[in-house]
C-alpha positions as CSV (number, residue, x, y, z in Angstrom):
1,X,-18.5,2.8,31.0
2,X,-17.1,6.1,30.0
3,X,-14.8,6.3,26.8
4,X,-11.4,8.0,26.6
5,X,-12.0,9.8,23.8
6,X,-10.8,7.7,20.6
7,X,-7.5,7.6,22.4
8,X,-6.4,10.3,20.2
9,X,-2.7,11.5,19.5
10,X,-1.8,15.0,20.5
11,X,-0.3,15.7,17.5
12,X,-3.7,15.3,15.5
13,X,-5.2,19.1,16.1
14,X,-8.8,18.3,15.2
15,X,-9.5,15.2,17.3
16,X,-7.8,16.7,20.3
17,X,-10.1,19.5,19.8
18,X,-12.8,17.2,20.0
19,X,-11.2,15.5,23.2
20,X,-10.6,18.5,24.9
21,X,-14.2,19.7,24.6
22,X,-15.7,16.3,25.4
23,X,-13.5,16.1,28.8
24,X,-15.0,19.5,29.9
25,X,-18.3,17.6,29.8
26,X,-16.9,14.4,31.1
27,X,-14.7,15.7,33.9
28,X,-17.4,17.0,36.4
29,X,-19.9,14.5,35.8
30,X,-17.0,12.0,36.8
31,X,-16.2,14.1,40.1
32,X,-20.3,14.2,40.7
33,X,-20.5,10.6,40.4
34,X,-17.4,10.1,43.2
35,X,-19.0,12.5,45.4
36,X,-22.4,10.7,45.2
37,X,-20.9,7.9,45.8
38,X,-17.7,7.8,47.6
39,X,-18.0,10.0,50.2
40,X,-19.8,11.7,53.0
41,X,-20.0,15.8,51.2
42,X,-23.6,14.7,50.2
43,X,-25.1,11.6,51.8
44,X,-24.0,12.3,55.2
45,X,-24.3,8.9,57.5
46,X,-23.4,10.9,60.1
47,X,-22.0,15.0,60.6
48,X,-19.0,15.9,58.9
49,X,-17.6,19.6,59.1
50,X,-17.0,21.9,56.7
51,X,-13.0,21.3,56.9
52,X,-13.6,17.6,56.1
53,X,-16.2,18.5,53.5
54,X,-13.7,20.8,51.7
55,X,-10.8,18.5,51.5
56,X,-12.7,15.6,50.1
57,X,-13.7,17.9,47.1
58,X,-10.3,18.7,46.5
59,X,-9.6,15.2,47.1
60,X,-11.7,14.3,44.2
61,X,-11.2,17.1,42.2
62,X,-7.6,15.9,42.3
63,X,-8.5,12.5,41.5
64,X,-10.8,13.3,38.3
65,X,-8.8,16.2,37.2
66,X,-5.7,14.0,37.0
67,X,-7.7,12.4,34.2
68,X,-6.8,15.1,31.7
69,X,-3.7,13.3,31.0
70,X,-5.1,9.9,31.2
71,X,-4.5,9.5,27.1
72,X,-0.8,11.0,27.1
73,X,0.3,9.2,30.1
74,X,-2.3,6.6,30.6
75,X,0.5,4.4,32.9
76,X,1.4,7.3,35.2
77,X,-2.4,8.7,35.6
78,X,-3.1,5.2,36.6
79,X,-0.5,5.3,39.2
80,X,-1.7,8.6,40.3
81,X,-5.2,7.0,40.8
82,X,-3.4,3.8,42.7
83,X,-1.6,6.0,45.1
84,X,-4.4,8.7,45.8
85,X,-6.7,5.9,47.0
86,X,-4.2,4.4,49.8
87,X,-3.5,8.3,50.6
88,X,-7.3,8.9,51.2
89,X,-8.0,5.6,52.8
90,X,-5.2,6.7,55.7
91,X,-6.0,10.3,55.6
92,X,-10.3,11.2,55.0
93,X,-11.8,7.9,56.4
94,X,-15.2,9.0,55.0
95,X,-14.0,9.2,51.2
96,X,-13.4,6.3,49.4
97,X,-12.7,7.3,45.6
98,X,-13.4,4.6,42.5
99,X,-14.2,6.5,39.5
100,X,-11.0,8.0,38.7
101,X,-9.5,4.5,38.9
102,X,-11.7,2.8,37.1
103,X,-11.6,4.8,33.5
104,X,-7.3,5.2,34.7
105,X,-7.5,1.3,34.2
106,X,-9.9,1.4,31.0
107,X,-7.3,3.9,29.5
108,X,-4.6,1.5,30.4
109,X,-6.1,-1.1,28.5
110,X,-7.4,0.5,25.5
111,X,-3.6,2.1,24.9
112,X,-0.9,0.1,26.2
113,X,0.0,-3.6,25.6
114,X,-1.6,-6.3,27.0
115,X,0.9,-7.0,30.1
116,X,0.8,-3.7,30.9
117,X,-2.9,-3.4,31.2
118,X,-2.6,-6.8,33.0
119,X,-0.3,-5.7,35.5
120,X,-2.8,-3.0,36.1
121,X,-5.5,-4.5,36.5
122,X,-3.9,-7.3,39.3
123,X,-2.9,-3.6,41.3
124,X,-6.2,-2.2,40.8
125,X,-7.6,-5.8,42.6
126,X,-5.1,-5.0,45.2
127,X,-6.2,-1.9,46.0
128,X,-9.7,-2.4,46.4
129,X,-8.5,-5.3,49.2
130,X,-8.4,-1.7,51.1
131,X,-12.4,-1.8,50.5
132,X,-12.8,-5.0,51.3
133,X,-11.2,-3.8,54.5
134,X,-13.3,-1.5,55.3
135,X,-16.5,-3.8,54.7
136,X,-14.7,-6.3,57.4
137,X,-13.7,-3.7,60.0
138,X,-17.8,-2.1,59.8
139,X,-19.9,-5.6,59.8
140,X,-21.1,-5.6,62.8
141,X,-21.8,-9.5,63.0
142,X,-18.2,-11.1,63.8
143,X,-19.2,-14.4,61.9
144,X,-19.8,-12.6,58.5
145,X,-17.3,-10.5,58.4
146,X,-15.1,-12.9,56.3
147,X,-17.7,-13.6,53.7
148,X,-18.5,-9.5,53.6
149,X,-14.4,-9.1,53.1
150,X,-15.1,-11.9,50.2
151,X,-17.9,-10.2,48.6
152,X,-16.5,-7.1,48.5
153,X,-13.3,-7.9,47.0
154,X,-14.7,-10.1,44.2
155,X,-17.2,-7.3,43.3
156,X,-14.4,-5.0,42.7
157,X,-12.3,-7.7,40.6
158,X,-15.4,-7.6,38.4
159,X,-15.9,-4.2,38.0
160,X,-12.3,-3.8,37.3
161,X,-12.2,-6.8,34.8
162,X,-15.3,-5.2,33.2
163,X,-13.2,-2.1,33.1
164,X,-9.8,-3.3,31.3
165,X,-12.2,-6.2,29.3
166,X,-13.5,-3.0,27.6
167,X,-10.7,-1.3,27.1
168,X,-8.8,-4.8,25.8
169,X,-11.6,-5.0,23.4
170,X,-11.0,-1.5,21.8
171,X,-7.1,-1.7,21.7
172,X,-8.1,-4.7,19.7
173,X,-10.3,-3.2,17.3
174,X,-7.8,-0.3,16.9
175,X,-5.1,-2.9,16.0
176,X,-7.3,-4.1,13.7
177,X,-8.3,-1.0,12.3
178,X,-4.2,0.4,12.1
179,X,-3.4,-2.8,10.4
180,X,-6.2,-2.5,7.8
181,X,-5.1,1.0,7.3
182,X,-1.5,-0.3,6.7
183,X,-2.6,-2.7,4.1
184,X,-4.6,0.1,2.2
185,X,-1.3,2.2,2.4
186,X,1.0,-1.1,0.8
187,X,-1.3,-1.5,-1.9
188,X,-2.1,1.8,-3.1
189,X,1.5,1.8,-3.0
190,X,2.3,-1.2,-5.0
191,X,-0.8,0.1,-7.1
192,X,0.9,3.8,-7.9
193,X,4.7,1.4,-8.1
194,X,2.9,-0.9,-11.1
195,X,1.1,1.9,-12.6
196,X,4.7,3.8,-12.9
197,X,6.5,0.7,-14.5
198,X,3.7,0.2,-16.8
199,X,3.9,3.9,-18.0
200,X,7.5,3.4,-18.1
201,X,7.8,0.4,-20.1
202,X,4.8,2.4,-23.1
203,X,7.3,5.1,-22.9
204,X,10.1,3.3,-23.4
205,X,8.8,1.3,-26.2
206,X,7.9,4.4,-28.0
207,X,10.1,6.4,-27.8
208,X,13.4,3.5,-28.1
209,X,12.0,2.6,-31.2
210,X,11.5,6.0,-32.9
211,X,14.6,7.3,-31.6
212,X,16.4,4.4,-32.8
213,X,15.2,4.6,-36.3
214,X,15.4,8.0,-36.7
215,X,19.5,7.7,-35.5
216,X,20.1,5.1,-37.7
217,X,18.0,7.1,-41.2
218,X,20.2,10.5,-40.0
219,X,23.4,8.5,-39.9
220,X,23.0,7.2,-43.3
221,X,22.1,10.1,-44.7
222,X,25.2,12.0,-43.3
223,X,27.0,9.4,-45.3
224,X,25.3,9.8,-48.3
225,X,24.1,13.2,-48.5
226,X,27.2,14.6,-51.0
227,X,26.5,11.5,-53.4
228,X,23.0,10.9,-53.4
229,X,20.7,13.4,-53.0
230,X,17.1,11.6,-53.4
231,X,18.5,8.5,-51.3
232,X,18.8,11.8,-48.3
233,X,16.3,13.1,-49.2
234,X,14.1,9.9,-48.6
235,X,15.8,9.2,-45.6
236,X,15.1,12.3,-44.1
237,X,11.3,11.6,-45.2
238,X,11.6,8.2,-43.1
239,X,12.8,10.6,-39.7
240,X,9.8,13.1,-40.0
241,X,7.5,9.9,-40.2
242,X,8.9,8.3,-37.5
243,X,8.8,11.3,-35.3
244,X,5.4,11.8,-36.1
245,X,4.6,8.2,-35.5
246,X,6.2,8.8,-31.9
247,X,4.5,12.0,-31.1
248,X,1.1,10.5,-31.9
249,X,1.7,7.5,-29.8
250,X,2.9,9.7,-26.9
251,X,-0.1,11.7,-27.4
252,X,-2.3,8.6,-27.0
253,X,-0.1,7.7,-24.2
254,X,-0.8,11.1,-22.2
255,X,-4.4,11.3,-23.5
256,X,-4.5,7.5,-21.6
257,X,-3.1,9.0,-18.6
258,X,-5.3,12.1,-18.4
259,X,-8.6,9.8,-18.8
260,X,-7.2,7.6,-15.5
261,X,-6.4,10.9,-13.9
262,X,-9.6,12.6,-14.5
263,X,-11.7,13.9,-17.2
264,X,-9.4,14.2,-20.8
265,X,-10.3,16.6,-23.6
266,X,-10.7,14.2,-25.6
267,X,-11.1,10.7,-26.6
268,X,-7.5,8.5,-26.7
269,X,-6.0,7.5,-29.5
270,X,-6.2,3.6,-30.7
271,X,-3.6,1.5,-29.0
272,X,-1.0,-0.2,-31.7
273,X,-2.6,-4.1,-33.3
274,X,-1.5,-6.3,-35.1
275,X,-3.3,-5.0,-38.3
276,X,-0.1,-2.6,-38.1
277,X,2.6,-5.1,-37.9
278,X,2.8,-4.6,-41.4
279,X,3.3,-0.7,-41.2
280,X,5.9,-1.5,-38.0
281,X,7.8,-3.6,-40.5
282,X,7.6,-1.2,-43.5
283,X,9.4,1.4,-41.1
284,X,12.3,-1.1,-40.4
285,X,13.1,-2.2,-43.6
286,X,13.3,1.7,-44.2
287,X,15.5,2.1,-41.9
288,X,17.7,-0.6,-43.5
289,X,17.3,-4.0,-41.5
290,X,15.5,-7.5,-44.1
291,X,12.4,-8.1,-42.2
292,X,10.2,-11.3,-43.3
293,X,7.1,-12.3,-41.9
294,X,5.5,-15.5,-41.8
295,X,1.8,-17.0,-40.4
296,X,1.1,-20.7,-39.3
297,X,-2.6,-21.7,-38.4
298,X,-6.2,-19.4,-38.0
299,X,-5.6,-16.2,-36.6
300,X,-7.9,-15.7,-33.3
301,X,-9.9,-12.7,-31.6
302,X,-7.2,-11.1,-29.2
303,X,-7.9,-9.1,-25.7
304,X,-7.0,-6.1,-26.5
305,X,-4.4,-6.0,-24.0
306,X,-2.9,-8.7,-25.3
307,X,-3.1,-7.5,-29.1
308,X,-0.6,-4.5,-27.8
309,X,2.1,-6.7,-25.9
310,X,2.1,-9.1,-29.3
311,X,2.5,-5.9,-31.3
312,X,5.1,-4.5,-28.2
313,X,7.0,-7.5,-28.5
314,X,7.8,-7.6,-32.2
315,X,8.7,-3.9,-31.9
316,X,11.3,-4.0,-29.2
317,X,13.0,-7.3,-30.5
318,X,12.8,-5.3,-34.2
319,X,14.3,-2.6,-32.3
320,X,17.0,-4.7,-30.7
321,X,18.4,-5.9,-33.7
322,X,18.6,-2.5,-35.1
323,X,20.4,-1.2,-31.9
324,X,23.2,-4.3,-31.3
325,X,23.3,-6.0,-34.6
326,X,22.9,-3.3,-37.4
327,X,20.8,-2.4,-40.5
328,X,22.3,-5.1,-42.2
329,X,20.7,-7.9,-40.2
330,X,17.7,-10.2,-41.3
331,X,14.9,-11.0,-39.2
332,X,12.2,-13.1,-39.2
333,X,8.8,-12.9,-37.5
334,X,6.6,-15.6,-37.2
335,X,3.3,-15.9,-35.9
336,X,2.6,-19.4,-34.6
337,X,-1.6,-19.4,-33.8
338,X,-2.7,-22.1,-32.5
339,X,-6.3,-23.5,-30.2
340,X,-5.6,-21.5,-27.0
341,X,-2.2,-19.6,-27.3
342,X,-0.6,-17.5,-30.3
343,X,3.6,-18.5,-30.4
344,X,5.1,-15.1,-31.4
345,X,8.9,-15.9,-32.4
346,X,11.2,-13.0,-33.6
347,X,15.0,-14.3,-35.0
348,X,17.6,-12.4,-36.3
349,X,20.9,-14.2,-37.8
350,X,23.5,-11.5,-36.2
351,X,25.0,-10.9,-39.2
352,X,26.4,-7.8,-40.8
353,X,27.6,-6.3,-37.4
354,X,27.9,-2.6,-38.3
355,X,30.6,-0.7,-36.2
356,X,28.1,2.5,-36.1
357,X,25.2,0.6,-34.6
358,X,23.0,2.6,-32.2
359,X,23.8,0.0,-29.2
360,X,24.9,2.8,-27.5
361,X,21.1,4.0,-27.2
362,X,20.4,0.7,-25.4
363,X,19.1,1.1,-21.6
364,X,19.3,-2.1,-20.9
365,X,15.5,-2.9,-19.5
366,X,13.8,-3.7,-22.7
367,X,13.3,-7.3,-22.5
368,X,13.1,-6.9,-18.7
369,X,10.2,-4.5,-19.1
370,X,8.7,-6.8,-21.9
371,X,8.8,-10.0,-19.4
372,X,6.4,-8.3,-17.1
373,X,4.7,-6.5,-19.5
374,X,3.5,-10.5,-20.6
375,X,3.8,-12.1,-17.2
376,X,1.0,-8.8,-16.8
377,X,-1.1,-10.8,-19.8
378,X,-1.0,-14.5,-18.6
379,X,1.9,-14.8,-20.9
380,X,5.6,-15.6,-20.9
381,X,8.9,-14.5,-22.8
382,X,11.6,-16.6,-23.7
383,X,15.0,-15.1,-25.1
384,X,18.5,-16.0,-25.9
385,X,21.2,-16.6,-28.1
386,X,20.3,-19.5,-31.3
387,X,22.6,-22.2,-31.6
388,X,23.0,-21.4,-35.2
389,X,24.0,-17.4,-34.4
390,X,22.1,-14.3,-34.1
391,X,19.5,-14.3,-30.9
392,X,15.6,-15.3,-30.5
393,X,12.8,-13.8,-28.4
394,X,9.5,-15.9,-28.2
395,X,6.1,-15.1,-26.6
396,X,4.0,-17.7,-25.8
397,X,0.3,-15.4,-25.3
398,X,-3.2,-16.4,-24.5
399,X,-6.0,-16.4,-27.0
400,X,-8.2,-14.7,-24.4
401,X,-6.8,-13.0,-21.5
402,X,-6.9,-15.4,-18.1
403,X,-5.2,-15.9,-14.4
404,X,-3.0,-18.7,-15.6
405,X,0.4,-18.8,-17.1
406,X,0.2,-20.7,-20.3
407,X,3.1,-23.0,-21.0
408,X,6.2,-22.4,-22.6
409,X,6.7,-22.3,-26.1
410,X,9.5,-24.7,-25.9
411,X,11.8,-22.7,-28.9
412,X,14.8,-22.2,-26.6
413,X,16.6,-20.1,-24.5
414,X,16.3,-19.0,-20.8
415,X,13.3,-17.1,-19.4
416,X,13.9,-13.5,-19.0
417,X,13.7,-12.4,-15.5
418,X,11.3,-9.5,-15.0
């Protein structure tokens, strides 16, 4: 059975350079075979002229050539094939064509939908009755002439059904293959769509925090820089550190995306741990906010991944307070470690509202971003409003990263929705 070719798209240059050059190999082997076999130009039964010869060349160089468009218009070259072989079955007795039909129908039924190729194949059977015609009006025996009428009609149903049966089976397999190809294109896509949100949430946390801190240090000192000199003076100290804590965590950050990338020129930086909680809350009580910290139970061996969304978490509630409550808030963090989860809780008590805040600097996806940062973890964050005033965030983590969600922590509020 011949092949069409990988049913290949015009618009693809390179494979219809390849089909092209494989049909001007195909082509006349095809027209050989219907010669050979389907009419009188070279096995002649008995003498044929030259006039007859002639036309049923043409007539199968018509038949084969029409092939050329068999992948663009495989319906219409099959029609083509239908309606030749009633022409030449009226007009040249002695040539009986096949071939042409037979690949038009494989064509059919490797490109076109099933009840298209179905309604082919039934008029393919129906023109080969003209056959079994033929086979009736030359037995010579009056009593087997039914059965020959029979015989040949079911022997071209099968080499027809072989034909589309072929054909089904690669339209199949090329479904199969599109739709694999479809899935690979969805998930690199949600691949390159989660690597993006990931980059923008360490962004984010880097830079909301710095920028935050360094707002709230510049406006105090603009406040105070005609009274109190040193008090500036420090508080311009506290901006240069935290821009420099900010430009070496975006340098890890780019460093990070360079090595995923392809080869960095150098090794990244660490990645923030808890071991420098105690420096994130240093910087905070600089900028002005009463930060206390507090640890229940043995502190655990952390995934490292988990490590940073602990350390992430305290930072961007830290950094929440400063924006919406002021520098003259208190917050609490507590670390809560027990057998198979830490319980991170972070509270403020809302007091001291100051009406220059830096709530303005707020984009609104901080929390958001944190909630699937942890959901990423096997974790979960819980934030609201306290009953008591001022607001809570919790995070319930895993001791060692795993599949499952661990349950909540049970401290109140509503689940943040990622």
């Amino acid at each position: 059975m011949t092949s069409v070719a990988g049913a290949v798209a015009p618009s693809d240059p390179a494979r219809a350079a390849r089909w092209w050059r494989h049909d001007l190999l195909l082509l006349p082997v095809l027209g050989l075979l219907d010669l050979f076999t389907a009419s009188s130009v070279v096995i002649q039964s008995e003498p044929v002229g030259p006039a007859r010869q002639w036309l049923q060349v043409l007539a199968a160089v018509l038949s084969v050539g029409a092939l050329w468009w068999r992948v663009r218009a495989p319906v219409a070259v099959f029609a083509f094939e239908c309606v030749h072989g009633v022409a030449m079955w009226f007009l040249l007795h002695d040539y009986r064509p096949w071939v042409g039909l037979i690949v038009a129908l494989y064509t059919v039924a490797a490109l076109r939908p099933l009840v298209v190729s179905a309604v082919a194949y039934a008029a393919a059977c129906a023109r080969s009755l003209l056959s079994a015609f033929d086979s009736f009006r030359v037995e010579p025996n009056p009593g087997a002439r039914a059965g020959e009428f029979v015989v040949t009609a079911l022997m071209f149903a099968l080499i027809y059904a072989a034909a589309w049966t072929a054909g089904s089976v690669v339209r199949r397999h090329r479904r199969r293959v599109a739709q694999l190809e479809r899935e690979r294109r969805v998930a690199r896509a949600e691949a390159v769509a989660l690597e993006r949100r990931r980059i923008a949430a360490e962004l984010h946390d880097v830079v909301s925090h710095s920028v935050t801190v360094m707002v709230l240090q510049a406006a105090g000192a603009a406040r105070i820089s005609a009274s109190d000199p040193e008090r500036t003076r420090e508080a311009l100290l506290h901006i240069q550190q935290a821009g420099q804590q900010a430009m070496a965590e975006l340098r890890r950050l780019l460093a990070v995306m360079r090595a995923e990338s392809g080869p960095a020129d150098g090794e990244p930086g660490p990645q923030p741990r808890l071991d420098d909680i105690e420096v994130l809350l240093t910087s905070m009580r600089c900028a002005g906010l009463t930060v206390t910290m507090s640890v229940s139970g043995s502190p655990s061996p952390l995934d490292p991944s988990i490590e940073l969304a602990a350390y992430r978490t305290v930072q961007e509630s830290l950094t929440n307070t400063l924006k919406h409550v002021g520098r003259r808030a208190c917050a609490t963090v507590h670390f809560g470690w027990r057998e198979r989860v830490l319980l991170l809780r972070v509270d403020d008590d809302g007091t001291g509202r100051e009406p220059g805040s830096a709530a303005g600097l707020s984009t609104g996806n901080g929390l958001a971003s944190l909630a699937e940062r942890l959901e990423r973890v096997g974790g979960r964050l819980v934030a609201g409003p306290r009953p008591e005033g001022g607001f809570r965030v919790s995070a319930t983590l895993p001791v060692a990263q795993r599949g499952d969600l661990v349950a909540a922590s049970g401290d109140g509020g509503a689940p943040v929705v990622g």
